[in-house]
C-alpha positions as CSV (number, residue, x, y, z in Angstrom):
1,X,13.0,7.9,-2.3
2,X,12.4,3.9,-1.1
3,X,8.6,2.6,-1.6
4,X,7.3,0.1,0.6
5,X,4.6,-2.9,-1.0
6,X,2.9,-4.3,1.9
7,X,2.1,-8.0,0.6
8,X,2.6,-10.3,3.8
9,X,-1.2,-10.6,4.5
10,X,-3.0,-13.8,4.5
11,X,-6.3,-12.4,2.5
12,X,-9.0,-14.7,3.9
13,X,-11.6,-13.1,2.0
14,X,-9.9,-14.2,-1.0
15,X,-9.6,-17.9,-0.2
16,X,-9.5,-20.5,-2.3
17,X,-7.4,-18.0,-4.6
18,X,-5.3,-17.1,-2.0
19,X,-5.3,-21.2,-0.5
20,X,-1.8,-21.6,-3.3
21,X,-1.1,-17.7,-4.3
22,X,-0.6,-14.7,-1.8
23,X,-3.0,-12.0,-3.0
24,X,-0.3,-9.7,-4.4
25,X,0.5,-12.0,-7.1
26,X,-3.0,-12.5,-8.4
27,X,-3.5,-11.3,-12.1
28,X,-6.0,-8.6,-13.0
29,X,-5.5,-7.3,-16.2
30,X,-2.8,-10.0,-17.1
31,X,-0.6,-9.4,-15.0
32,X,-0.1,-9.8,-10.9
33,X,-1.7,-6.6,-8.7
34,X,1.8,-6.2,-7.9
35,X,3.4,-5.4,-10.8
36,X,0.9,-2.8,-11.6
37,X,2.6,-1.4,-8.4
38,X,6.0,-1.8,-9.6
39,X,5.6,0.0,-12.9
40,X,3.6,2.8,-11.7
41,X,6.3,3.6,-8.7
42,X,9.0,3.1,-11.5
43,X,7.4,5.3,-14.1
44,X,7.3,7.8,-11.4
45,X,11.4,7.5,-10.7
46,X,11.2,5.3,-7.7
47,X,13.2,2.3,-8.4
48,X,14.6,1.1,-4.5
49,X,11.4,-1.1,-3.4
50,X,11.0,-2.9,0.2
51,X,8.2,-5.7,-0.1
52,X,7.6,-7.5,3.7
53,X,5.9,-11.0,3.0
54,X,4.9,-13.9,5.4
55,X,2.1,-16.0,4.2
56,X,3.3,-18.0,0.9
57,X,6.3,-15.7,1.0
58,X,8.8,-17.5,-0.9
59,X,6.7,-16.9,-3.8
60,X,7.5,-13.2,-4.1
61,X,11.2,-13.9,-4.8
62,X,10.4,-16.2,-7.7
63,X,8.2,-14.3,-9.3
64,X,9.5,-11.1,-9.1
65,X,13.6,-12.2,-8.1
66,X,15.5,-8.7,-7.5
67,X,13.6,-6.6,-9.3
68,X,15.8,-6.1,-12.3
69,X,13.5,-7.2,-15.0
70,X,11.6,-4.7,-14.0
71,X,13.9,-2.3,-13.6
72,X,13.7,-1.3,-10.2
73,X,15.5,-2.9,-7.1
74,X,14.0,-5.3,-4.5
75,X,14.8,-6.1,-1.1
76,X,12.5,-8.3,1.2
77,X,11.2,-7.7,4.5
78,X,10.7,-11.5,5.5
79,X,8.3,-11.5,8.1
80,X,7.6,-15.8,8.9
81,X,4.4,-14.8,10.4
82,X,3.0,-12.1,9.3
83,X,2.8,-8.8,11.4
84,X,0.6,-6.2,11.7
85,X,1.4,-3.1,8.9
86,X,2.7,-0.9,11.8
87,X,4.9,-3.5,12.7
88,X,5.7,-4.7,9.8
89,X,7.0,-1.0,8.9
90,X,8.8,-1.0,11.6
91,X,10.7,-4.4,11.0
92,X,11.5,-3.4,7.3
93,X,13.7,0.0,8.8
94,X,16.9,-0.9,8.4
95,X,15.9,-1.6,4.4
96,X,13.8,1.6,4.8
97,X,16.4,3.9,5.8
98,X,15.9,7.0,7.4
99,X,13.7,10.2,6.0
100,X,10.3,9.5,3.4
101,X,9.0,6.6,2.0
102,X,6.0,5.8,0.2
103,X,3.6,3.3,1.5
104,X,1.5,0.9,-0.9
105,X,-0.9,-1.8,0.0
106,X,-0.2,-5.1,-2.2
107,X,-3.9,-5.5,-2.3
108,X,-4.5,-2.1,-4.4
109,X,-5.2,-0.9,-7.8
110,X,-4.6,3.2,-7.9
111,X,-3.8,4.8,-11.3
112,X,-2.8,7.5,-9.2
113,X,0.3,9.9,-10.0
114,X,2.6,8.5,-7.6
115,X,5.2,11.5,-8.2
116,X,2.5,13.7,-6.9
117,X,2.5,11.8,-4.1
118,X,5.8,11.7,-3.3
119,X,6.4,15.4,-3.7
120,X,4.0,16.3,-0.7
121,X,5.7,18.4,2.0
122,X,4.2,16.5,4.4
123,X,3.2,12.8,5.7
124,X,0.2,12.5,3.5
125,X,-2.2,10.3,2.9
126,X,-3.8,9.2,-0.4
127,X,-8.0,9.4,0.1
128,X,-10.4,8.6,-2.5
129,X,-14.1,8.4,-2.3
130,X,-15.9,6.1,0.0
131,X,-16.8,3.4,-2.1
132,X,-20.0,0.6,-1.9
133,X,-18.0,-1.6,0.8
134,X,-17.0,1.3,2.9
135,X,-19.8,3.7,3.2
136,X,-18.6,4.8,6.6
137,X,-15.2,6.1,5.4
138,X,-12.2,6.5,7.6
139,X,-11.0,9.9,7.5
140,X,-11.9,14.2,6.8
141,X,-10.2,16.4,4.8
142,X,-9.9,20.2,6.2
143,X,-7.6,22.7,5.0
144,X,-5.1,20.3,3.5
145,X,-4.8,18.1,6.6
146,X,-6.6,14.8,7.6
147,X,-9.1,15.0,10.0
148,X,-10.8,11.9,11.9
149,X,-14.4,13.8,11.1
150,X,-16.0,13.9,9.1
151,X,-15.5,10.3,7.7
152,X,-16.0,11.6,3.7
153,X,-12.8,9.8,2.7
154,X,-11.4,6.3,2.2
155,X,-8.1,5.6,2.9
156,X,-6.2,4.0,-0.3
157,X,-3.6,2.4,1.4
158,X,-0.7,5.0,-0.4
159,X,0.8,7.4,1.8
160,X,3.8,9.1,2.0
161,X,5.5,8.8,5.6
162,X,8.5,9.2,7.2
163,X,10.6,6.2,8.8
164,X,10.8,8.6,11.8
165,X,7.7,8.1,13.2
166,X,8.2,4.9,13.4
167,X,11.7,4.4,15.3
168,X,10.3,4.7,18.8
169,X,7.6,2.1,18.0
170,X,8.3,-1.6,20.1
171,X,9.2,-4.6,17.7
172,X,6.5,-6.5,16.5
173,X,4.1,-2.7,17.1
174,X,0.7,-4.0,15.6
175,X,-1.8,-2.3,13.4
176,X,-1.3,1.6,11.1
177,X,-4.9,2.6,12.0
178,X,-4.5,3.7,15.5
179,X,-1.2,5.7,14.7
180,X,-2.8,7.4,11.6
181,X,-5.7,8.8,13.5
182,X,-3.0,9.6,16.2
183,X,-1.3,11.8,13.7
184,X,-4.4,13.0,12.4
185,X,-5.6,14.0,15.7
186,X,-2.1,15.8,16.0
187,X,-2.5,17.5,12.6
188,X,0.5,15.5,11.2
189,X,-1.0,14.0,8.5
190,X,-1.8,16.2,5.0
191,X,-4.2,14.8,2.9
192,X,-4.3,14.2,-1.3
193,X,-7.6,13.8,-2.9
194,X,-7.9,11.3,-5.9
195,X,-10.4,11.3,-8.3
196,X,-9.6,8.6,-10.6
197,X,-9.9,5.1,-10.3
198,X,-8.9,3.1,-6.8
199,X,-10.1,-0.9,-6.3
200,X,-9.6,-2.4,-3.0
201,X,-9.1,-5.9,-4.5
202,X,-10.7,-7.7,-1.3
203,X,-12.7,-10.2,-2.6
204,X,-12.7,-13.0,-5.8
205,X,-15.7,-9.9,-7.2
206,X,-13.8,-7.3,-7.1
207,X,-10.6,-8.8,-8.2
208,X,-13.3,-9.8,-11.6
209,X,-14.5,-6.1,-11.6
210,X,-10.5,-5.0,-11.9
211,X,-9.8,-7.6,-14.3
212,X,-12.5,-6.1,-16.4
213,X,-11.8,-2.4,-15.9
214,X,-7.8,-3.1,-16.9
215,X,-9.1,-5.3,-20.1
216,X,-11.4,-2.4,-21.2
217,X,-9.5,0.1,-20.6
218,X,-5.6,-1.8,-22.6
């Protein structure tokens, strides 16, 4: 099974770090967010990575060049300017290939079990609680499926999908969020419930607050 790192996003919120540095390759815990990504999906056997970039996208290929230091393999989804995640998906297919994929934001920190991820039967998402900056949530869980009510749930940017759904979609198809509750509405999507610990590294704070957390913890 491919993964897909979504890391072609301009992160405004993050500016000035972001003004020289695409948010991906910050450092929390001394290392770039990425990386994390890289050996967690490689510790759980998934070696054949697509990253899309756009903004400050040359940067991705000389910090992390094909991937064998790290011992996985990388191929880039160069976007120029940068598209929308659906679309970007849907660019990155011919690198995809056909049948599942996992989905990872670049802007993440999971210490989920991605293997249990990518043994669900079904396209799944990843939902973790809602945390201080998303009190409204985005999604339910009922019986194993996601549900667009109630809103107990966070989306953590990992999923498990299938290239499938998106071969019909128009080049350049914009934003994931309409789609997913699409799906959900459908009863397409199964859900997985984590626990543990999940940052959305969204701002300069909460990058500090991972920093700290991945210190204490190594």
């Amino acid at each position: 099974m491919k993964a897909m790192i979504l890391a072609a996003g301009r992160g405004e919120r993050m500016r000035p770090l972001t003004d020289r540095c695409p948010k991906p390759l910050l450092s929390a815990g001394g290392k770039p967010l990425i990386v994390h990504h890289i050996e967690r999906l490689r510790a759980a056997g998934i070696q054949e990575l697509v990253i899309n970039t756009a903004w400050l996208g040359e940067q991705f290929p000389a910090a992390l060049g094909d991937g064998r230091a790290f011992g996985v393999n990388i191929q880039y989804s160069h976007e120029g300017t940068a598209l929308e995640t659906a679309g970007g998906i849907r660019r990155a297919l011919p690198l995809l290939g056909e049948g599942d994929f996992l989905l990872v934001n670049g802007d993440v920190y999971c210490d989920c079990d991605f293997e249990a991820v990518a043994a669900a039967k079904a396209p799944s998402l990843l939902l973790v609680d809602n945390p201080p900056q998303h009190p409204g949530g985005d999604f339910g869980l009922v019986g194993g499926l996601v549900a667009n009510e109630p809103r107990q749930y966070t989306y953590a940017g990992i999923a498990k999908l299938d290239s499938r759904l998106f071969v019909a979609l128009p080049e350049g198809h914009g934003a994931l969020g309409p789609l997913l509750r699409r799906w959900a509405d459908e009863g397409r999507l199964g859900g997985l419930y984590h626990g543990g610990y999940w940052q959305d590294v969204g701002t300069p704070e909460r990058l500090e607050a991972l920093d700290a957390f991945l210190k204490e913890r190594r």
